[in-house]
LUMLOPA-122192 format. One line per 2 residues: number of its first residue (from 1); for each residue x, y, z of N, C-alpha, C. Coordinates in nm, 4 decimals, decimal comma. Layout:
N
NUM	X:Y:Z:X:Y:Z:X:Y:Z  ...
//
This chain:
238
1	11,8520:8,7349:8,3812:11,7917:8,7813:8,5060:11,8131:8,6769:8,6165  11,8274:8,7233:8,7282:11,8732:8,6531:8,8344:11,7200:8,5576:8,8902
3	11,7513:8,4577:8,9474:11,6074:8,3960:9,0307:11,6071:8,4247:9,1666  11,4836:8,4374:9,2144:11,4811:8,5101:9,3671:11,5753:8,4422:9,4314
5	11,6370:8,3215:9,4530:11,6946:8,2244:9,5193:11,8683:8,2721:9,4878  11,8504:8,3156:9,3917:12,0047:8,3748:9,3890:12,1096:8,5340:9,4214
7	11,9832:8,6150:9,4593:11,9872:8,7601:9,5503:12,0500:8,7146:9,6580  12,1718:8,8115:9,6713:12,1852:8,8064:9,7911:12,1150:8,9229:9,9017
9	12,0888:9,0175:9,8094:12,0193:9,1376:9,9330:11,8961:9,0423:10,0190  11,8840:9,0649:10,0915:11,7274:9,0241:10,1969:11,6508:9,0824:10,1838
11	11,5315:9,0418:10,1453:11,3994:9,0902:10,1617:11,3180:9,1094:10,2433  11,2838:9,2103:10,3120:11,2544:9,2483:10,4163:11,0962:9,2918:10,4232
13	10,9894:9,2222:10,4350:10,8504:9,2888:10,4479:10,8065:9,4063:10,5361  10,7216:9,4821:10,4403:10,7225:9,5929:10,5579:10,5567:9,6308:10,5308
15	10,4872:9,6504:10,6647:10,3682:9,6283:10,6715:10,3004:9,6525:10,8075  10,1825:9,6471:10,7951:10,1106:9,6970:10,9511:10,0232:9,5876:10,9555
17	9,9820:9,5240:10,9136:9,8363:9,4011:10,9318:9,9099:9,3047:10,9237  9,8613:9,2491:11,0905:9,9013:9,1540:11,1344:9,9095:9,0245:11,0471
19	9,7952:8,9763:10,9594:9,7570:8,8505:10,9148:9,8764:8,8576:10,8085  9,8972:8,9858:10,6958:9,9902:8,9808:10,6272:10,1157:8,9918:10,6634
21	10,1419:9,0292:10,7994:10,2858:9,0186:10,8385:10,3315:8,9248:10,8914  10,1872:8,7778:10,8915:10,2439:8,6621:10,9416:10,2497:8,5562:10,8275
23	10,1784:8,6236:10,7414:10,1853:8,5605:10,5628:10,3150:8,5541:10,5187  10,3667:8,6782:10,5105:10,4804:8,7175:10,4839:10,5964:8,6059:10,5960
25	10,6107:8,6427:10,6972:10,6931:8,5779:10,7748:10,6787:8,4135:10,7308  10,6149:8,3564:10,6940:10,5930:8,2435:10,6832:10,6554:8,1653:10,5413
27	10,6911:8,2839:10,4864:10,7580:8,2669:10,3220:10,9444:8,2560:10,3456  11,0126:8,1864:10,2982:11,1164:8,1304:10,3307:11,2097:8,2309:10,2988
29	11,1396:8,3352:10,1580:11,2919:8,4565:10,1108:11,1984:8,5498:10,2092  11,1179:8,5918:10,2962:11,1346:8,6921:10,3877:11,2728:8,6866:10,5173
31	11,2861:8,7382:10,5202:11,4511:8,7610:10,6210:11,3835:8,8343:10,6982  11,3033:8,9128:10,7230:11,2833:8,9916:10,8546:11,1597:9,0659:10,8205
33	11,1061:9,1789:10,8882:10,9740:9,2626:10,8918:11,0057:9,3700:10,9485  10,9485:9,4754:10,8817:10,9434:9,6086:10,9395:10,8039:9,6819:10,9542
35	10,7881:9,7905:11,0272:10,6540:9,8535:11,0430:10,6846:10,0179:11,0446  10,6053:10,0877:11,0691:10,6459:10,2290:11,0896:10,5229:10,2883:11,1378
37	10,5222:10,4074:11,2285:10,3191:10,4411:11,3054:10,2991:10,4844:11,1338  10,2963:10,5439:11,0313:10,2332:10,5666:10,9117:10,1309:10,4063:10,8754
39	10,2183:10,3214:10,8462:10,1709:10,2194:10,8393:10,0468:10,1962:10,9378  10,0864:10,1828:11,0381:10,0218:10,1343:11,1665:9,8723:10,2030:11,1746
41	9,9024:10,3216:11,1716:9,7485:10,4244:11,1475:9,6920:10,3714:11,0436  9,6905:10,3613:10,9802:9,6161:10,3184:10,8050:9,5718:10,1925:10,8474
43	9,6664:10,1147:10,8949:9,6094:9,9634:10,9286:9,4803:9,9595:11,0311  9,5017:10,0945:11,1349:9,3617:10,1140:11,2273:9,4478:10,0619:11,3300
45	9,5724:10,0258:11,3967:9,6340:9,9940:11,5178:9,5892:10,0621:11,6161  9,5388:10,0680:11,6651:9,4675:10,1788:11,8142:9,5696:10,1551:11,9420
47	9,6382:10,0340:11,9668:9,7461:10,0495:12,1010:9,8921:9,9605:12,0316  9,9368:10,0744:12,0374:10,1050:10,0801:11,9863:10,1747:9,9385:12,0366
49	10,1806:9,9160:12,1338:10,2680:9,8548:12,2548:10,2100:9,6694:12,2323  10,0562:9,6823:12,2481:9,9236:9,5944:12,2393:9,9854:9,5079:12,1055
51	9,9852:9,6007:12,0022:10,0130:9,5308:11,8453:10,1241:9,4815:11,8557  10,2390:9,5453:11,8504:10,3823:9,5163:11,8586:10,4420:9,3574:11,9516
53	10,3638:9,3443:12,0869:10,3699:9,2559:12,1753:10,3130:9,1036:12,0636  10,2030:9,1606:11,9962:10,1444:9,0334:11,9351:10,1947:8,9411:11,8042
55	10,2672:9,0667:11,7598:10,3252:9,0744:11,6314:10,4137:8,9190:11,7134  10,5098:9,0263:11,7706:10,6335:8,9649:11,8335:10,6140:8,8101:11,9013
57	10,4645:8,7399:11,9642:10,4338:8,6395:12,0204:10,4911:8,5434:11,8989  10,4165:8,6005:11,8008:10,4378:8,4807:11,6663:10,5718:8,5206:11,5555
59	10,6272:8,6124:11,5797:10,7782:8,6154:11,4616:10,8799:8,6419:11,5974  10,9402:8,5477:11,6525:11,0541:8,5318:11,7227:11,1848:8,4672:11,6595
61	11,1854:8,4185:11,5420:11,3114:8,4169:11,4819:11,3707:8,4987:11,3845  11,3024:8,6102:11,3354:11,3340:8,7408:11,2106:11,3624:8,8391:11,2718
63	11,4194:8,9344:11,2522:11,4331:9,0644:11,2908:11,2913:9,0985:11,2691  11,2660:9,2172:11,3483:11,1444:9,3102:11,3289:11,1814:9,4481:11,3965
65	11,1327:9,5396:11,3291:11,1931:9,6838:11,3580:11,0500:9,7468:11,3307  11,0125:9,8301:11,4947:10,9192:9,9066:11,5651:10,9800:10,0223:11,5833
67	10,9137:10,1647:11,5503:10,9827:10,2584:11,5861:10,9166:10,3333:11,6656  10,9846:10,4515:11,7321:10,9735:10,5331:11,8245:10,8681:10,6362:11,7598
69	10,8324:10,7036:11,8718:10,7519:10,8268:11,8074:10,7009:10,9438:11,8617  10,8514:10,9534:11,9654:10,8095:11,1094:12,0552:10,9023:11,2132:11,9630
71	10,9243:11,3129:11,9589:10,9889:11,4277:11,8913:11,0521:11,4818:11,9975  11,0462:11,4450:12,1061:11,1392:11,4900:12,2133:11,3016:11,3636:12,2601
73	11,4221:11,3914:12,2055:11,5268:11,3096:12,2552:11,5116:11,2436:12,3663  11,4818:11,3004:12,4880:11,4289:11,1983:12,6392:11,3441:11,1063:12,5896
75	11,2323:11,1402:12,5832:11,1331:11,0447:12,5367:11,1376:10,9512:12,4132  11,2098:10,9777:12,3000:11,2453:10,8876:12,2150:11,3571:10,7712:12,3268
77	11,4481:10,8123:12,3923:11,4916:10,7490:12,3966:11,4549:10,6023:12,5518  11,3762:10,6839:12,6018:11,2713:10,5833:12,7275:11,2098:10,4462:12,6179
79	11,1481:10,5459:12,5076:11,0844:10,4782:12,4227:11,1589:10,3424:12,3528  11,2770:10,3551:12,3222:11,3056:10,2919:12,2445:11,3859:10,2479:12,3289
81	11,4337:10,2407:12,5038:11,4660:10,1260:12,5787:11,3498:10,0326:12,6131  11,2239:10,0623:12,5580:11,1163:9,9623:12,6415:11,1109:9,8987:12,5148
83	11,0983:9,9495:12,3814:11,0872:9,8630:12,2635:11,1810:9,7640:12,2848  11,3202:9,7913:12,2810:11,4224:9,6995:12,2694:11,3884:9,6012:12,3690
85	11,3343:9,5993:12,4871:11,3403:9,4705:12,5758:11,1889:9,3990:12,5753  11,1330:9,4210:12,4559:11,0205:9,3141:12,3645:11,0672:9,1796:12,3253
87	11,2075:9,1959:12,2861:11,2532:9,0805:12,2268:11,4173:9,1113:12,2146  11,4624:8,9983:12,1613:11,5523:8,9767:12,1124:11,5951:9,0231:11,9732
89	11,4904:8,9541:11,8697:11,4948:9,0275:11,7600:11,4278:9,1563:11,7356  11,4360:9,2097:11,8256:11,4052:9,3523:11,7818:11,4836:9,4932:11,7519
91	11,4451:9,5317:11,6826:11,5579:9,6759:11,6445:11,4419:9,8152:11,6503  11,4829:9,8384:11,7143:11,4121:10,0388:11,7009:11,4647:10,0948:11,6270
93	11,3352:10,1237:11,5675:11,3758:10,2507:11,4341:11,3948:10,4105:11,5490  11,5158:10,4814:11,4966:11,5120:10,6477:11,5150:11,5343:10,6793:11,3796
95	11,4169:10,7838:11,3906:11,4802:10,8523:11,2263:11,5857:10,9648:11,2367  11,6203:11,0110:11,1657:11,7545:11,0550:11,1380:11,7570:11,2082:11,2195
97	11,6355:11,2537:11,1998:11,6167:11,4243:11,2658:11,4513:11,4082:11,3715  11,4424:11,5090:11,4180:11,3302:11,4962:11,4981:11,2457:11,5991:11,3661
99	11,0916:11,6584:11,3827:11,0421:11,7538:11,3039:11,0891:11,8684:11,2935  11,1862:11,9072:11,4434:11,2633:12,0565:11,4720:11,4012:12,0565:11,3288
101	11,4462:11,9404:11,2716:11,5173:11,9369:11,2230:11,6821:11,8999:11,2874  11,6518:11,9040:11,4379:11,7732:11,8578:11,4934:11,7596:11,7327:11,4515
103	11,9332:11,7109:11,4607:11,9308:11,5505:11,4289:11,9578:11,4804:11,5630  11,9350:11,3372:11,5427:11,9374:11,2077:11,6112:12,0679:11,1827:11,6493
105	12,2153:11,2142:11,6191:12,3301:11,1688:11,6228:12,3597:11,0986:11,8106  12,3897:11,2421:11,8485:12,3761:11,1624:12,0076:12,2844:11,0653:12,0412
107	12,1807:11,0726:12,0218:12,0897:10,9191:12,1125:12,1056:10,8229:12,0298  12,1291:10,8414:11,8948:12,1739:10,7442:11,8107:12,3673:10,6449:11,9092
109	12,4175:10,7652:11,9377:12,5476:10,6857:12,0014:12,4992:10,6372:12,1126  12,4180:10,7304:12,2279:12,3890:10,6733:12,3374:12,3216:10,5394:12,3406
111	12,2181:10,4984:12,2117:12,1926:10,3548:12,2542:12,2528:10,2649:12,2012  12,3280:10,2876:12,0659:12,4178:10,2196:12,0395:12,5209:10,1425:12,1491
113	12,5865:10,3009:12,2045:12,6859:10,2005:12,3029:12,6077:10,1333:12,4181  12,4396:10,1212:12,4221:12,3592:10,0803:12,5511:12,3863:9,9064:12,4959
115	12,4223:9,8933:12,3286:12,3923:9,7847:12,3072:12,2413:9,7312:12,2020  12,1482:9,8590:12,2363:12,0502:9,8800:12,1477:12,0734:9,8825:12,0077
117	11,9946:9,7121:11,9193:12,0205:9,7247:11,8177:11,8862:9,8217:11,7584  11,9473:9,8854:11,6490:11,9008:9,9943:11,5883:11,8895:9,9928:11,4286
119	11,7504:10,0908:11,4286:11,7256:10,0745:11,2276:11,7094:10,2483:11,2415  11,7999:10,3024:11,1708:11,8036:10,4633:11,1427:11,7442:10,4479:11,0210
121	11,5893:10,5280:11,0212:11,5400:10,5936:10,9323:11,5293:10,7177:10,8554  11,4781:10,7426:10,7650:11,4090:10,8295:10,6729:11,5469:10,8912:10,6125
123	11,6151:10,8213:10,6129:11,7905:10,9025:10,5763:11,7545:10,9197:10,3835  11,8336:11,0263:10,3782:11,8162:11,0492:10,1890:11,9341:11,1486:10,1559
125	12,0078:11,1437:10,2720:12,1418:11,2035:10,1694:12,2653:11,1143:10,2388  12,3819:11,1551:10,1606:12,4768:11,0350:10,2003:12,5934:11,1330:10,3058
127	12,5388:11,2708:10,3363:12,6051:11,3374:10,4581:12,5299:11,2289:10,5873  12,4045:11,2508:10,5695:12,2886:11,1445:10,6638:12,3996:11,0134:10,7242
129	12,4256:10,9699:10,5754:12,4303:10,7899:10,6195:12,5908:10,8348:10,6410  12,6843:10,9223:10,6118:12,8272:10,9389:10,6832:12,7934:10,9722:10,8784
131	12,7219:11,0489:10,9024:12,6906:11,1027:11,0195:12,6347:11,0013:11,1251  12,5541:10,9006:11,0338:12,4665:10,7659:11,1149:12,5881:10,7087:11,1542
133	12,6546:10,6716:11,0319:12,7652:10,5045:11,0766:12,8533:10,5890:11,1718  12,9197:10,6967:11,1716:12,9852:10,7665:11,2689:12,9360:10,7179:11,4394
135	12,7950:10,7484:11,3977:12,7611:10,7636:11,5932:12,7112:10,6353:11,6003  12,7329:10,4978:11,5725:12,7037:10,3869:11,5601:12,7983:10,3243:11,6451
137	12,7566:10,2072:11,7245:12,8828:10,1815:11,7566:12,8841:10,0192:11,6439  13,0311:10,0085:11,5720:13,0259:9,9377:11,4891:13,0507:9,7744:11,4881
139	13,0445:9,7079:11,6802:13,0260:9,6207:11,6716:12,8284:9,6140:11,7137  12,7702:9,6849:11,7310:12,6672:9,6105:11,7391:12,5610:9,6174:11,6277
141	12,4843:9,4914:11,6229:12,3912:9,4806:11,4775:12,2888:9,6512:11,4902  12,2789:9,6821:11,3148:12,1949:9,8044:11,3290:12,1826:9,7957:11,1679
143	12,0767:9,8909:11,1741:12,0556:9,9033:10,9543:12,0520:10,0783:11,0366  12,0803:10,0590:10,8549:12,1190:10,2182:10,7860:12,0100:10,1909:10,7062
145	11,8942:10,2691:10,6988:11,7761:10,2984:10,6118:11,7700:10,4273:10,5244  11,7844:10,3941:10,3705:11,7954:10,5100:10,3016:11,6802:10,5080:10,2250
147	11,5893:10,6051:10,2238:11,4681:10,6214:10,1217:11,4629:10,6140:9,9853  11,5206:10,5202:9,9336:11,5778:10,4968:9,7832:11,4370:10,5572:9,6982
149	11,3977:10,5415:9,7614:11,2149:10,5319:9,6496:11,1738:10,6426:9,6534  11,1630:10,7284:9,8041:11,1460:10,8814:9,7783:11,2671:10,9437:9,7521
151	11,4041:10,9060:9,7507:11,4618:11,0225:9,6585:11,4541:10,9713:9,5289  11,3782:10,8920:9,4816:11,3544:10,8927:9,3443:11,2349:10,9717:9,2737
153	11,1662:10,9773:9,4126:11,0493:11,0836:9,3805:11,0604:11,1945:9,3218  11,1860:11,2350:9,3390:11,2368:11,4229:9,3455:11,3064:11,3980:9,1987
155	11,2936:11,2441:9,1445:11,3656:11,3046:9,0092:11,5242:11,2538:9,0420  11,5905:11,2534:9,1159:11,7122:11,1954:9,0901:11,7422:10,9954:9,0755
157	11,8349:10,9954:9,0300:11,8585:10,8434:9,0622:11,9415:10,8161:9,1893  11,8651:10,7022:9,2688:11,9120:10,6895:9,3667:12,0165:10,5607:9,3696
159	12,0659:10,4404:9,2487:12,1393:10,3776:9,2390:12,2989:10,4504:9,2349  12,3133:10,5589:9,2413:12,4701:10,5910:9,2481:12,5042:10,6131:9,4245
161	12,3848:10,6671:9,4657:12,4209:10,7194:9,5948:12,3709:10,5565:9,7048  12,3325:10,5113:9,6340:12,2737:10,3676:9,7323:12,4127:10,3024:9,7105
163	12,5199:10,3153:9,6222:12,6359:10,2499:9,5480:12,6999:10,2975:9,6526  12,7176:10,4466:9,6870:12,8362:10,4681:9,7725:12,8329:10,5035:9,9037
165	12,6523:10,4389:9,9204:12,6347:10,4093:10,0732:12,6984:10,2957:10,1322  12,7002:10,1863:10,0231:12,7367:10,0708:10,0421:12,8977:10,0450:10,0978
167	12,9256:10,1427:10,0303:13,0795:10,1280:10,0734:13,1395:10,2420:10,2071  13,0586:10,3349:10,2046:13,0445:10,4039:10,3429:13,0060:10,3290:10,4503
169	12,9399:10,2119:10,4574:12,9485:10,1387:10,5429:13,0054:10,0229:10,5942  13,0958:10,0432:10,5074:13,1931:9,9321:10,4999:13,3432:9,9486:10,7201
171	13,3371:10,0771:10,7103:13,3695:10,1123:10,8696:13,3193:10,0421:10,9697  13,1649:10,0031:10,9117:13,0617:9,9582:11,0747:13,0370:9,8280:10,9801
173	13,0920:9,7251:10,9876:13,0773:9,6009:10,9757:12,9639:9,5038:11,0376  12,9175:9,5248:11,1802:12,7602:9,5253:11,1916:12,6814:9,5685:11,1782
175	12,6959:9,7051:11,0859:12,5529:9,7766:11,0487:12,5384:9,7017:10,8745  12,4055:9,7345:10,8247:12,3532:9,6955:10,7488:12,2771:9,7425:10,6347
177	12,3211:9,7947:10,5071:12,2176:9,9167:10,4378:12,0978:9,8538:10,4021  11,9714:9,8951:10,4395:11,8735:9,9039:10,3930:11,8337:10,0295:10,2560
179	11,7560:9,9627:10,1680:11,7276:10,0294:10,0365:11,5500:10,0387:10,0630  11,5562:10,1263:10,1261:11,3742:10,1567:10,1972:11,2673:10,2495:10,0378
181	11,1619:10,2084:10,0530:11,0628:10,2622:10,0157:11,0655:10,2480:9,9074  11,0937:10,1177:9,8285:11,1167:10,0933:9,6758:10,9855:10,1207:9,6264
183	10,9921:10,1296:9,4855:10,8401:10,1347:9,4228:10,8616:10,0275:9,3210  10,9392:9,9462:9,2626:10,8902:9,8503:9,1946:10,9992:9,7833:9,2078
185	10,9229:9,6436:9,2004:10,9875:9,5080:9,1630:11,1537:9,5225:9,1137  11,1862:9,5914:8,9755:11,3223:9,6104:8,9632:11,4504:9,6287:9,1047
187	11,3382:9,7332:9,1667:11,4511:9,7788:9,2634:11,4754:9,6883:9,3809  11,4648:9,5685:9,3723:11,5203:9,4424:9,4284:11,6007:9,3996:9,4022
189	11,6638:9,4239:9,2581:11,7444:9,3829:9,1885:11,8824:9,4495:9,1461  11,8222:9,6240:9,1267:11,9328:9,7506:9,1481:11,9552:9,7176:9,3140
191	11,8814:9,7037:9,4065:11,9674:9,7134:9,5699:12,0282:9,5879:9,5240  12,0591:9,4726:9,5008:12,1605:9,3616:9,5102:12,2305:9,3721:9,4321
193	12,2246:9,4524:9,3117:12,3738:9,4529:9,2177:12,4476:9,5645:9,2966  12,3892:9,6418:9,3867:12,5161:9,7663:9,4398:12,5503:9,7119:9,5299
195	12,5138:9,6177:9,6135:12,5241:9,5630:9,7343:12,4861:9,5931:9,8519  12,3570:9,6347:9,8659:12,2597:9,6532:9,9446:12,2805:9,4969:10,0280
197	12,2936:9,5291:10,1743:12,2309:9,4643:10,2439:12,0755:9,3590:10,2653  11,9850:9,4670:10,2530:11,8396:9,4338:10,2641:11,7933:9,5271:10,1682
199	11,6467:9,5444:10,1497:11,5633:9,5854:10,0708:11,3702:9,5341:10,1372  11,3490:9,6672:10,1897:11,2382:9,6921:10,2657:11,0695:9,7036:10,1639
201	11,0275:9,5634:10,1345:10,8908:9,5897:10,0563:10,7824:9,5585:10,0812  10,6906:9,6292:10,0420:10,5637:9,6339:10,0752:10,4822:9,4955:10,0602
203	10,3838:9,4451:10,0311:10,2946:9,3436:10,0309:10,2628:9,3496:9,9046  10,2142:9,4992:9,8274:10,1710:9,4941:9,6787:10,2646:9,4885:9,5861
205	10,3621:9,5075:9,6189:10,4890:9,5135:9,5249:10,5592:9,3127:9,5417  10,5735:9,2538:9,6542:10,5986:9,1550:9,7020:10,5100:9,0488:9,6160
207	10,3743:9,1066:9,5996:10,2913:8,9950:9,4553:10,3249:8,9884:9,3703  10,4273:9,0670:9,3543:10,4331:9,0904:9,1847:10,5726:8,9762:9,1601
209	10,6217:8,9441:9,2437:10,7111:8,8003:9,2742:10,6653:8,7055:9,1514  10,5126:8,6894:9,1420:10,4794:8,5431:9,0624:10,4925:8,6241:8,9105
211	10,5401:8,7429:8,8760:10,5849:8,7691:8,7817:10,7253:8,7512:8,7001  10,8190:8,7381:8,7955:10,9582:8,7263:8,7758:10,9693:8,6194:8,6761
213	11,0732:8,7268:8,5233:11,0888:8,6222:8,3960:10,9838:8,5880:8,3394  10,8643:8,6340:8,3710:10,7257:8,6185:8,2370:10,7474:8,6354:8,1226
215	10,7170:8,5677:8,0499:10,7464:8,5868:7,9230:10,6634:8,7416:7,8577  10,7320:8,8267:7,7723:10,6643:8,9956:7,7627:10,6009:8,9864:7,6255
217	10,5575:8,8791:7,5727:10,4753:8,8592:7,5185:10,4070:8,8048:7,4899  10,3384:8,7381:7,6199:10,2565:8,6614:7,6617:10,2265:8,7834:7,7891
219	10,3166:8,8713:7,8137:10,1830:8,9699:7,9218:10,1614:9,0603:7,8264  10,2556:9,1171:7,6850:10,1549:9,1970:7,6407:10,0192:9,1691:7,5887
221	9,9939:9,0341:7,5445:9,8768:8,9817:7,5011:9,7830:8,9640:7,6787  9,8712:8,9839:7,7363:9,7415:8,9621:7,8783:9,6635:9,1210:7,9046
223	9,7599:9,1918:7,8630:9,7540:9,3297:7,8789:9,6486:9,3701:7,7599  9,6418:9,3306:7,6772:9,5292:9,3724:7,5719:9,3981:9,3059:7,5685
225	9,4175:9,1688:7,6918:9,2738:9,1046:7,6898:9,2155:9,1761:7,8180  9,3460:9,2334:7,8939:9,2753:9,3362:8,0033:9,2168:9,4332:7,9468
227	9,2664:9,5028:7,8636:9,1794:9,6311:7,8000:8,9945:9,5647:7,7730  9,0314:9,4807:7,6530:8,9124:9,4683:7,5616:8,8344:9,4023:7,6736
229	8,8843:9,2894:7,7731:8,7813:9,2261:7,8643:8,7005:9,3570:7,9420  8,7596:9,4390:7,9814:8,7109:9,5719:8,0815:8,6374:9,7011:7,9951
231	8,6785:9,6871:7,8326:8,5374:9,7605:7,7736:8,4359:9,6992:7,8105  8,4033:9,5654:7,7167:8,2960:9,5196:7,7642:8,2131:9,4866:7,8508
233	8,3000:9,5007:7,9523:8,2640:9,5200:8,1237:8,1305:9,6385:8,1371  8,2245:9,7214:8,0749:8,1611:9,8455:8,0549:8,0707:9,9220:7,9925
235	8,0475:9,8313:7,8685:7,9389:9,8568:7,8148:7,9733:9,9315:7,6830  8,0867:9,9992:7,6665:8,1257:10,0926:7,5631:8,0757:10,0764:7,4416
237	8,0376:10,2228:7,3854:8,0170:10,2321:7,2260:8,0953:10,3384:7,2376  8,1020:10,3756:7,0837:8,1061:10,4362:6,9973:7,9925:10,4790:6,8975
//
């Protein structure tokens, strides 16, 4: 097994609370931060613009990617010229279609060629990520975000198609695949053997770090003093 220090994919935190997104930033294998309004609501963010500005006071050397959130093309795209001039390191997320199901392709080129670096979301098929790098323009920095974790939801494996995203993007030499919405620890490890770019994780999955190479039998014995410690917690008979 590989040691965190020897991945090349980037690890990318992704999160809405501030204190943990400056925890995170402060750790040497974070490479950058992401957010999304899902996140942001749950966290209780009440002014979009307010958070984002503050975030940004204190992580000025990582990427960080804020996304848009009108369903109208005009307005996504006002939106995501005022995001972009927050910072330097910043990238606006567009996701791939609006709710109508039209897709993003044009404003995806239009800010591309503005120069607007860009993180295309919620992508899960590899027509998606052919259609993204297309309207990209391929000298400027941008990620390709593929939902590795929810199309694993549906039951398929998403290591073949994350495999030949990788090389579909091989055209746009400044874009970047992201392996979004992992659900466990492993899949840090499947995005860097296909050659994933980055790899977008959460905070609870990111603890599980002080696990890497435990010995598995010394956690199955931790795992059985969890059981029996938490009957007795409990009071149990028989």
């Amino acid at each position: 097994m590989k040691k965190l220090e020897e991945l090349k994919v980037q690890i990318f935190a992704d999160g809405a609370d501030k204190a943990g997104m400056l925890e995170m930033y402060n750790k040497a294998y974070i490479k950058g931060l992401t957010t999304n309004p899902t996140l942001m609501k749950k966290a209780g963010i009440a002014n979009y613009s307010a958070f984002c500005k503050e975030v940004l006071m204190e992580i000025k050397d990582k990427p960080v990617s804020f996304e848009v959130f009108s369903d109208n093309f005009d307005e996504m795209e006002l939106q995501a010229m005022e995001i972009a001039s927050w910072g330097e390191n910043v990238y606006v997320k567009i996701p791939v279609t609006n709710t109508k199901r039209e897709t993003c392709y044009s404003l995806i080129k239009k800010l591309s060629d503005k120069k607007v670096k860009l993180n295309i979301t919620a992508i899960m098929t590899l027509t998606q990520v052919r259609d993204v790098v297309a309207s990209l323009n391929p000298s400027v920095p941008s990620y390709v975000s593929v939902f590795a974790g929810r199309i694993a939801d549906t039951g398929r494996d998403p290591v073949p198609m994350m495999a030949a995203a990788v090389e579909i993007l091989k055209v746009a030499p400044a874009a970047e695949l992201i392996w979004a919405s992992p659900r466990e620890l492993l899949n840090i490890f499947q995005a860097d053997e296909v050659g994933c770019q980055v790899i977008t994780v959460t905070n609870d999955i990111l603890k599980k770090l002080t696990l890497l190479g435990y010995d598995l039998d010394n956690y199955s014995l931790d795992t059985v003093k969890m059981f029996y410690d938490d009957a007795l917690a409990a009071g149990f008979s028989i």
